[in-house]
N, C-alpha and C positions, 0 to 999 in steps of 0.2 A: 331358277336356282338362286339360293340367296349370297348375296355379294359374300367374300371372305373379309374383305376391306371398305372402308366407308369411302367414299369417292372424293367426295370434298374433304375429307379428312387427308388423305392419300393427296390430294393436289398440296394442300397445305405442309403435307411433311417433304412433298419436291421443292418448295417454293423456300421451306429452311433451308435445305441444303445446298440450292444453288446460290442462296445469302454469303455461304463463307465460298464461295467462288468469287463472288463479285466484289466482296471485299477486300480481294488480293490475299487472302491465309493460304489459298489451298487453289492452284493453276484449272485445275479440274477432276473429276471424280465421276465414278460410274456406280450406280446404287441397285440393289436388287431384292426385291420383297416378293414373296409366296407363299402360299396356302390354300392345301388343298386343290392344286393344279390352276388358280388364279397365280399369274406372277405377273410384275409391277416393276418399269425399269425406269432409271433415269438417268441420264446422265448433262453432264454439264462443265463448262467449258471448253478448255484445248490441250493435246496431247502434249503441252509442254511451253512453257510461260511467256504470251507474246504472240505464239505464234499463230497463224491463222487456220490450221487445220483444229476442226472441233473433236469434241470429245466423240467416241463413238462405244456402240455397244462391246464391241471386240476388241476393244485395247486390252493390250499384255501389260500387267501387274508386275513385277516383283511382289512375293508374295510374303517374304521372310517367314517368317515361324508359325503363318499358316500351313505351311508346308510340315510341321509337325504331325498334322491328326493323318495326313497322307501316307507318312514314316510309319506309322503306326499298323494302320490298317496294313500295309506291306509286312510289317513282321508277323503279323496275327493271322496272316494269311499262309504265314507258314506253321505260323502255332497249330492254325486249324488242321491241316494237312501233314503234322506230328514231326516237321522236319526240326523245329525249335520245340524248346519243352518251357513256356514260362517261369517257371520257378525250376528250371535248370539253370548248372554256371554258363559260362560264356566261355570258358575258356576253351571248351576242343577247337572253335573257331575260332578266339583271339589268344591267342598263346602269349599275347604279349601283355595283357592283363590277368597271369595266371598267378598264384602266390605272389596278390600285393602285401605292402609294407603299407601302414597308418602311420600318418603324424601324431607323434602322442599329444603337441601342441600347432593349430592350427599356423600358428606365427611364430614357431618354431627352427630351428636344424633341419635339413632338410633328411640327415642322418639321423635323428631321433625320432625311430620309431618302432610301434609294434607290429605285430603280424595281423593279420585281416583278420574276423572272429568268423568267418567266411567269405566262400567265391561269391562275384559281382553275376546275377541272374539278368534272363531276361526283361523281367520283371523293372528291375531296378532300374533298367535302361529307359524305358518305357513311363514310370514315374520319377526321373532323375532324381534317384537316390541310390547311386553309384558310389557315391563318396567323392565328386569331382565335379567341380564347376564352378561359377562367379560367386564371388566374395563379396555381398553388398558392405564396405564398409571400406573404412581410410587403410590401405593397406601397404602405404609406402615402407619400403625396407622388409617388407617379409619375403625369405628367402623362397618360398613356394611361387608365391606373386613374379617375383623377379626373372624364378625358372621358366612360368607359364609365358611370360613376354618374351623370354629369350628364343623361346621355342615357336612362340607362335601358335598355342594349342587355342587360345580361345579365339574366335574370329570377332567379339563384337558386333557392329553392323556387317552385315552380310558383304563382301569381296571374295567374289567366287575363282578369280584370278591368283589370289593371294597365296593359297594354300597347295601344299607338295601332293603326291598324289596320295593313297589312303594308307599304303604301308608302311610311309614312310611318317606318317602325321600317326600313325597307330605305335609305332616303334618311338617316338618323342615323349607321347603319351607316356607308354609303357616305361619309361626313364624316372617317373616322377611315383612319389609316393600317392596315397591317397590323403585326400583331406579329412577325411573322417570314416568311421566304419559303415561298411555297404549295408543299406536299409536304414540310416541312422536320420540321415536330413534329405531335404529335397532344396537340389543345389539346381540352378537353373544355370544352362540347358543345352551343356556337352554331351549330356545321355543318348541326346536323341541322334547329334551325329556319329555316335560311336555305334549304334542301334544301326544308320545307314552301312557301314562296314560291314555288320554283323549278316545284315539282310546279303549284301554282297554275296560275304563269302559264303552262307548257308546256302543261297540257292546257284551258287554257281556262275554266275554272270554279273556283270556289272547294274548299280544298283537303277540307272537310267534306265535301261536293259528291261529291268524285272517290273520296273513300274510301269513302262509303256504296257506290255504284255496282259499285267495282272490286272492293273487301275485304266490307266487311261483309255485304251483301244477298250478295252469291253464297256467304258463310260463314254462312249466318245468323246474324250476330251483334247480334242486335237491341237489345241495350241498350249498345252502344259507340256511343263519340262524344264531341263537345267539348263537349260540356252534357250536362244531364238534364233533359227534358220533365219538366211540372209532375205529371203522371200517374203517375213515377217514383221522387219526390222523396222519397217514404216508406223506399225501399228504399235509398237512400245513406245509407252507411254513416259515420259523425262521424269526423273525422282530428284526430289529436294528435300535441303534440310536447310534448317534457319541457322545466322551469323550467329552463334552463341554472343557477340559484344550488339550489334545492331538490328540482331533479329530479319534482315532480309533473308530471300528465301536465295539460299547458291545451291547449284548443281552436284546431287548427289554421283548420279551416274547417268549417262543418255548415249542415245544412235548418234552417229554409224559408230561410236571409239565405246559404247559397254561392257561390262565386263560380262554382261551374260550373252553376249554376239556370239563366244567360241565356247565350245563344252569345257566343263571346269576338269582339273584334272584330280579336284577330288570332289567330287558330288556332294553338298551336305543337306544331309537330312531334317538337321535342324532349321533350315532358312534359306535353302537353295532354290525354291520352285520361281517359275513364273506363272501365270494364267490368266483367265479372263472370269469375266462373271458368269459366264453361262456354263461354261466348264467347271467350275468350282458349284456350280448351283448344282452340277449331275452328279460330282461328289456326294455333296450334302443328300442331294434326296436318296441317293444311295443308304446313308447312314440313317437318314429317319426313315427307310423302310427294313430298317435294320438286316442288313445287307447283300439286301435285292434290290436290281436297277433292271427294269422290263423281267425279261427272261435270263436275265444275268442273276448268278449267285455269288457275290464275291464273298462274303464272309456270312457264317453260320449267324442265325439270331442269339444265342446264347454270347458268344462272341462279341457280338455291339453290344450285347448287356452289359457285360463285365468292363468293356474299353469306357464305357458311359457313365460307373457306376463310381462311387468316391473312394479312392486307395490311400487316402494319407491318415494319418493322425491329427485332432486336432491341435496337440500340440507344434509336429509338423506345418501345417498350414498355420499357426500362430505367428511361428518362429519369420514368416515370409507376408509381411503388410505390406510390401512392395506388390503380391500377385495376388493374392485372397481377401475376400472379406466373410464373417461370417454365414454370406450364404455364398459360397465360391469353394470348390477346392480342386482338387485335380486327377483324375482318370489316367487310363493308358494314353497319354500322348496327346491328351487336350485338357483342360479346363474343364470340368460340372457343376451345375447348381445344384446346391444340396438343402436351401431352404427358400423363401419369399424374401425377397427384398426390396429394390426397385420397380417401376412398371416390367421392366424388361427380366427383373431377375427373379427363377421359377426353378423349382427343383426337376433337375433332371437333363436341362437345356445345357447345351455341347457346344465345344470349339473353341476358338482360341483368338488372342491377333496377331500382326504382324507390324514389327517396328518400322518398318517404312512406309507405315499410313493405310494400313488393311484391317477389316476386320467380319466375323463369319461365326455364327451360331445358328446351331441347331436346334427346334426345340419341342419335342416330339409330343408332350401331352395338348399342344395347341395347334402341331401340323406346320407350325412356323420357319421359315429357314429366312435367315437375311445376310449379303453380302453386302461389304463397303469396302472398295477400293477408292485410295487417292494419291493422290503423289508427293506427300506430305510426310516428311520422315516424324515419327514422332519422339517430341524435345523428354518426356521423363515418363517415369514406370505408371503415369497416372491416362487415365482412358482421356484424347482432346475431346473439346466439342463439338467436333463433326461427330466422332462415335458417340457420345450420349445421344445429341440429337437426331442420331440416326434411328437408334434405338426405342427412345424414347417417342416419340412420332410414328413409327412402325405400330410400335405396339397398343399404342394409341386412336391409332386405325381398323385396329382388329372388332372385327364386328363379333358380337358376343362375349365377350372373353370376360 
């Protein structure tokens, strides 16, 4: 059978990535390449800076806003089973988002505004174009900005402790006008935790609840989810972010004192998961068999077509050089490639990262799935170079391509 990957090429893209290990950027990291039922692991260094226990294949991630394409497949799961209507509003289940109010100016009154030109759909939730989210830009003294801190509606880096429980974080929400009219922009990326509520309440149970049941237990993914059992707590892995003045690496969040040791009391959708590479790898191959995993059917083929396929405008996607390039734009609840760019970048290829040092695409016309987890919070909206060199050396490897 002929290799997926070239061997010596494949030792040589282990051999970069254990580089930014050794030279103190990044404590340790766990890598995963596949194709075509060849999968390819590495990992390298220690669970946590200093310490003497190594890296291992099963360490638990923080996954931040990989946790989106998860959110996603969750709602569309009930799309497919007619309990959610995609381009239906939201509001029978959030009533607290029903007849919003628009800022007629973004950096406005908080009281000058018009009426929505429409309800906020599933849809909208799904491509965060709600009308609500982060304001890339200097936003001192705007009375919206002010309201959002006061309340605590945007979480930032992910603090799964931080936040009140869902009705009461949906009812805060609900107090503030919208930023702009629904469908108008893609505001990154309160969509997708409003999306987690929504899942809630349509399917009845809480939204932990419904993922174990729908995603994970029929993927085996036994070590996801929005906490870590005390039984587990060895294998999470320390998260760091750098001195913004001296650049050393300080202590984002770690065992036994985590914030994800205890269930959050509001799950979010947007950036809450943890998991490991091999769990997140039966995701993926889930979604590149468009979605069948064995004798599992978790979402209809037509369904991963549409989540995979590009939803924005290009002007849309203009409007945001923080998240898109020319061949980048954005699906239900992850990232697509929409033309050639990069070795890595192919129309069609799926997924998304996460801000505290994760990263995972799919990429179905070459059979490719690749995970990068590290522990490494990342410092701006620009991909570091562990993830290119991830990328780039993966793909690089590919025999044929």
């Amino acid at each position: 059978m002929t290799e997926s990957f070239n061997s010596a090429k494949m030792d040589a893209w282990r051999t970069t990535l254990s580089r930014h290990v050794e030279s103190g950027g990044i404590p340790g990291l766990v890598a995963l390449a596949s194709r075509r039922g060849e999968v390819h692991m590495h990992e390298a260094g220690t669970l946590a800076a200093g310490d003497a226990k190594p890296m291992r294949r099963d360490a638990i991630f923080r996954i931040a806003s990989m946790t989106k394409p998860v959110a996603a497949v969750a709602a569309m799961i009930l799309v497919d089973e007619g309990v959610l209507k995609l381009d239906g509003p939201v509001d029978p289940w959030l009533p607290e988002l029903a007849n919003r109010r628009v800022l007629r100016r973004i950096d406005g009154p908080l009281d000058d505004t018009v009426p929505a030109a429409r309800a906020i759909t599933v849809r909208d939730l799904l491509t965060l174009r709600m009308g609500f989210g982060y304001i890339f830009a200097n936003t001192k003294g705007w009375p919206i900005q002010e309201a959002i801190n006061a309340l605590g509606i945007l979480q930032g880096p992910p603090h799964p402790q931080s936040l009140p429980d869902s009705d009461t974080w949906m009812r805060g929400l609900g107090a503030l006008p919208l930023m702009c009219q629904p469908g108008e922009q893609f505001m990154y990326d309160l969509g997708l935790d409003v999306l987690g509520v929504l899942i809630s309440r349509a399917a009845g149970q809480p939204l932990a609840l419904f993922m174990r049941g729908r995603i994970f237990d029929p993927l085996g993914m036994k070590d996801t989810g929005f906490h870590v059992p005390p039984d587990k707590l060895h294998r999470l892995a320390t998260s760091y972010g750098a001195n913004p003045e001296t650049g050393a690496l300080e202590i984002f969040d770690g065992a036994p004192n985590s914030e994800w040791a205890t269930p959050p009391a509001f799950p979010a959708a947007a950036s809450g998961l943890v998991s490991t590479a091999d769990d997140y790898h039966a995701f993926c191959t889930m979604m590149l068999h468009r979605g069948r995993f064995g004798e599992e059917r978790i979402l209809s083929e037509v369904t991963v077509s549409l989540m995979t396929s590009d939803q924005l405008t290009p002007a849309q996607r203009a409007a945001n050089p923080f998240f898109f390039n020319e061949h980048t734009s954005w699906g239900l609840g992850m990232e697509v490639g929409i033309s050639r760019g990069a070795i890595f970048e192919h129309p069609g290829r799926f997924g998304w990262d996460g801000g505290l040092g994760t990263s995972a695409r799919t990429d179905p016309k070459n059979g490719v799935i690749g995970i990068l987890l590290t522990q490494r919070n990342m410092d701006s909206p620009e991909p570091p170079k562990v993830f290119t060199d991830f990328w780039t050396g993966l793909y690089g490897a590919i025999q044929g391509l």
